[in-house]
C-alpha positions in Angstrom: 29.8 -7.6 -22.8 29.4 -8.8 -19.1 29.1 -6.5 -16.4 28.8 -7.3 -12.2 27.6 -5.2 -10.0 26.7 -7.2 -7.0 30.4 -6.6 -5.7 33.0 -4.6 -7.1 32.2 -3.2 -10.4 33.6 -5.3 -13.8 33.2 -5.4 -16.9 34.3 -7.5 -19.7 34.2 -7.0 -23.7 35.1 -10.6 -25.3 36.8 -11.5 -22.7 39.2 -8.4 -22.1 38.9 -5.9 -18.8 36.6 -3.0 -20.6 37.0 -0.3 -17.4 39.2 2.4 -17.0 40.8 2.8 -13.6 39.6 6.9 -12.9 37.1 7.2 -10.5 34.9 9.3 -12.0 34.3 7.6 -15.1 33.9 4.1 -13.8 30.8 5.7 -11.8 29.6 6.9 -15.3 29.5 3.4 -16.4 28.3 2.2 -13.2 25.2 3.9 -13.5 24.5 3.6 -17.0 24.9 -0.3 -16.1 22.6 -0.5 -13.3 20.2 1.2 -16.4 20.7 -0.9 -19.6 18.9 -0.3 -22.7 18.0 3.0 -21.1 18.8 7.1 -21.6 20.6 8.1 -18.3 19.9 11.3 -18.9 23.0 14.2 -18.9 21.7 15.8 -15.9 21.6 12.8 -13.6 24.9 11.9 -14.6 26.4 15.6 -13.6 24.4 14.7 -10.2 26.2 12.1 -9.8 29.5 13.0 -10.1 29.2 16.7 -8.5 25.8 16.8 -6.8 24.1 19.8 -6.4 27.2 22.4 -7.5 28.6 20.7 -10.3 31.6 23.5 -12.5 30.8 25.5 -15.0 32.6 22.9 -17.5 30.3 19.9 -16.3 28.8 18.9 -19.7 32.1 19.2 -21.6 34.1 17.3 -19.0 31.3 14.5 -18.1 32.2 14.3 -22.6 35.8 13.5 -22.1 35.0 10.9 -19.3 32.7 9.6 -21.8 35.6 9.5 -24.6 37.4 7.9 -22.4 35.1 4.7 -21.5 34.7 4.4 -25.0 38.4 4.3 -25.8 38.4 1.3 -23.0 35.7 -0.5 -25.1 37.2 -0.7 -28.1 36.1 -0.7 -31.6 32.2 -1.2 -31.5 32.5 1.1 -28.7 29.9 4.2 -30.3 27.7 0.8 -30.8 27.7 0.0 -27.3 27.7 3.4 -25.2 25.5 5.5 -27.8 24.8 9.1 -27.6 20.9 10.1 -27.4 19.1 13.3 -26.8 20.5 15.0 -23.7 21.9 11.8 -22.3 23.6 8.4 -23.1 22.5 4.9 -23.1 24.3 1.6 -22.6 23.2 -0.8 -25.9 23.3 -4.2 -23.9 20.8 -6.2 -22.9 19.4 -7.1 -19.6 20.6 -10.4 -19.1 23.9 -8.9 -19.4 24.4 -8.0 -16.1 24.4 -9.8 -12.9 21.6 -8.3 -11.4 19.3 -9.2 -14.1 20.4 -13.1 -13.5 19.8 -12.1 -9.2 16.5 -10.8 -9.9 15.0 -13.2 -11.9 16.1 -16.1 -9.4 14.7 -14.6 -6.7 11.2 -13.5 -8.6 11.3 -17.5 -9.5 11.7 -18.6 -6.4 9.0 -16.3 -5.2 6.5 -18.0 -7.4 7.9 -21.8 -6.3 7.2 -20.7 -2.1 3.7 -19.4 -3.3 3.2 -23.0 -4.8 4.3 -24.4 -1.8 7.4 -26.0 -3.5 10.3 -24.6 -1.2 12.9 -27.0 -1.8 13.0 -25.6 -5.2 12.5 -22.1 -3.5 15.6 -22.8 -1.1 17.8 -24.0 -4.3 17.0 -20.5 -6.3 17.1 -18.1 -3.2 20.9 -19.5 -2.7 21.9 -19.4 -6.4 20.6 -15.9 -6.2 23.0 -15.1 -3.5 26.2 -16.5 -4.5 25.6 -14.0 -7.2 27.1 -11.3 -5.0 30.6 -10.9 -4.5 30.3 -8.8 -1.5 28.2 -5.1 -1.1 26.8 -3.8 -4.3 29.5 -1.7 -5.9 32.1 -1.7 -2.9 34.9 -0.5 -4.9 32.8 3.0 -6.4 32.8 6.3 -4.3 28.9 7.0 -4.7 27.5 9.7 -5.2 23.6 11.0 -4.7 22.8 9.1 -7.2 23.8 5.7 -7.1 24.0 5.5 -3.7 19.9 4.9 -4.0 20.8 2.3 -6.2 23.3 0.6 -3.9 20.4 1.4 -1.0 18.1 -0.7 -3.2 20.1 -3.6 -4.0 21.4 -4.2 -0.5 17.8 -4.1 1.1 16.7 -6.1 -1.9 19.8 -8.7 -0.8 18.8 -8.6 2.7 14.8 -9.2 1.7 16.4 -12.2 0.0 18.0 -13.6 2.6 15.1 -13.4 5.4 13.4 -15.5 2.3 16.2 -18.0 2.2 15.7 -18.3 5.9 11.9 -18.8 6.2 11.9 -21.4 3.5 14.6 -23.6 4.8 12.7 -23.1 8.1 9.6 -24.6 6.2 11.7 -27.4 5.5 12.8 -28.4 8.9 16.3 -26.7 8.6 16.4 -24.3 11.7 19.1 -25.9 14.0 21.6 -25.1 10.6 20.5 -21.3 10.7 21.3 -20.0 14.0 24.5 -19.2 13.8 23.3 -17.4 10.6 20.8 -16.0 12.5 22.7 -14.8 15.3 25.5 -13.1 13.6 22.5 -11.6 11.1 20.4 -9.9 14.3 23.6 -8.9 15.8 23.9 -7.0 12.7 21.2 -5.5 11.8 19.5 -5.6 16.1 16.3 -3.2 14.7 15.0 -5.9 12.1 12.3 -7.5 13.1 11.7 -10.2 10.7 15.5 -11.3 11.6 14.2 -11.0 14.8 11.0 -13.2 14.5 12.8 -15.7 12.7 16.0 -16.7 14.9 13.6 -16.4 18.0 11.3 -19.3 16.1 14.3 -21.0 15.4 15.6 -21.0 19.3 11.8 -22.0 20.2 12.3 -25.5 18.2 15.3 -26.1 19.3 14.1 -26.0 22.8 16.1 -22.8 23.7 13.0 -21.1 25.0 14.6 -18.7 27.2 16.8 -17.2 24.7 14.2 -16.7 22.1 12.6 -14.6 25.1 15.6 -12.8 25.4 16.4 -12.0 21.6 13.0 -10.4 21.8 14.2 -8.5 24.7 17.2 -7.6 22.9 15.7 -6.1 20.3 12.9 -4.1 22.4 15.8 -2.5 24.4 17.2 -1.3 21.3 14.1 -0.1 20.0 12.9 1.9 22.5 16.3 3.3 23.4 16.9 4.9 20.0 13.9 5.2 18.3 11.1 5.4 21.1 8.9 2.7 19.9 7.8 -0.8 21.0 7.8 -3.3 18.6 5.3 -4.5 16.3 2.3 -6.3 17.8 2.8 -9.4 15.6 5.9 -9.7 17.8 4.5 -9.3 20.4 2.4 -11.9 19.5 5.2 -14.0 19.1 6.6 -14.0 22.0 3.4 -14.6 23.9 3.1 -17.7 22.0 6.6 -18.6 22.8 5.8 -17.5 26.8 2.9 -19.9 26.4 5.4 -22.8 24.5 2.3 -22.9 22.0 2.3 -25.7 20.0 1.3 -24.1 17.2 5.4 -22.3 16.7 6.5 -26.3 16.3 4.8 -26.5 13.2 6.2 -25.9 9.8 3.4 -24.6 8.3 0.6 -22.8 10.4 -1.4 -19.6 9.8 -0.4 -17.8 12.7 3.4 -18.0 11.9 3.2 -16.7 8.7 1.2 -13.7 10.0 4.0 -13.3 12.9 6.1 -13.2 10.1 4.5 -11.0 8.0 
């Protein structure tokens, strides 16, 4: 079996679609997916699919979405979504879904930047995201309890790609990521490692003013919804790009990583 996540849910069993096409139940698998090898227990699952008022007839229907996943995976089916104490568990291993495959990339990669080896870093941080197919789970109505799993994996996604960034800006790449950068701060206009990152990026390419101004950007935002200044290590930042310190040309310096925390 093969299941993806990191876009709309599928899942295969030697080779055939193994999903029925009710909503309810493919969230049932969705969850127990996002947990294999491990008891989703009966309770979470009735929280997911009716929150905090689920019917009277919760356990006995949450069995007959069951039945039916089972009846979509054919005839090692009671091997593969087994029945434990009080909840069920999906027998696969880890490696057979795709977020297994996206994690371990990026924990590799990781380890290569902290060796100072971010070519390699650069390679795995991509290969980790051409793994998603587009928001975690796009195609499942969510509910309570999923949509913290869908929370995690897109903040995990988005970690991943301020990495990508920084290490291709390690390696001299910054003219290349600005559009990236642009369309990524006008998306997410609170973030400030975005923020720190696409304004280093306009410093070296001599586009000193609007680094100043992305910083502006961002402050005006800030304290017009939330109240709050931003951090002091960007404020730092754009000091040292007021100053045009030398020190923001280099690829690797102290003071940059600490700007960007």
């Amino acid at each position: 079996m093969q299941i993806k996540v990191l876009g709309p849910l599928a899942a295969t069993m030697n080779g055939c679609p193994a999903l029925p096409t009710a909503a309810k139940p493919r969230r049932i698998f969705a969850l127990l997916a996002l947990r294999p090898g491990q008891v989703v227990p009966v309770g979470t699952l009735i929280e997911e699919l009716w929150g905090e008022c689920p019917p009277r007839s919760a356990r006995a229907t949450l069995h007959t979405y069951i039945m039916q996943l089972r009846r979509k995976l054919g005839a090692r089916a009671s091997e593969v979504l087994v029945t434990q104490f009080n909840g069920y568990l999906l027998n696969i291993a880890p490696e057979q879904v795709d977020v297994h495959e996206y994690e371990r990339l990026a924990t590799t990669a990781r380890r290569a930047a902290e060796a100072g080896d971010h070519r390699s870093a650069a390679r795995l941080l991509k290969a980790a995201l051409e793994l998603w197919r587009g928001p975690a789970l796009v195609d499942i109505p969510t509910g309570e309890v999923l949509e913290v799993e869908v929370t995690r994996l897109e903040e995990s996604r988005l970690n991943v790609v301020e990495n990508r960034i920084e290490t291709e800006m390690h390696l001299g790449r910054h003219h290349t990521l600005l559009s990236e950068l642009a369309m990524l701060t006008a998306r997410h206009p609170m973030n400030e490692n975005l923020c720190a990152l696409y304004m280093i990026s306009l410093f070296r390419c001599g586009r000193q003013w609007q680094a100043l101004d992305a910083f502006t950007s961002l402050r005006t935002t800030l304290t017009g919804e939330l109240g709050v200044e931003p951090s002091t290590r960007l404020r730092d930042l754009q000091r040292a790009i007021l100053t045009a310190d030398a020190e923001l040309d280099r690829a690797e310096n102290r003071e940059l990583q600490q700007m960007l925390g």
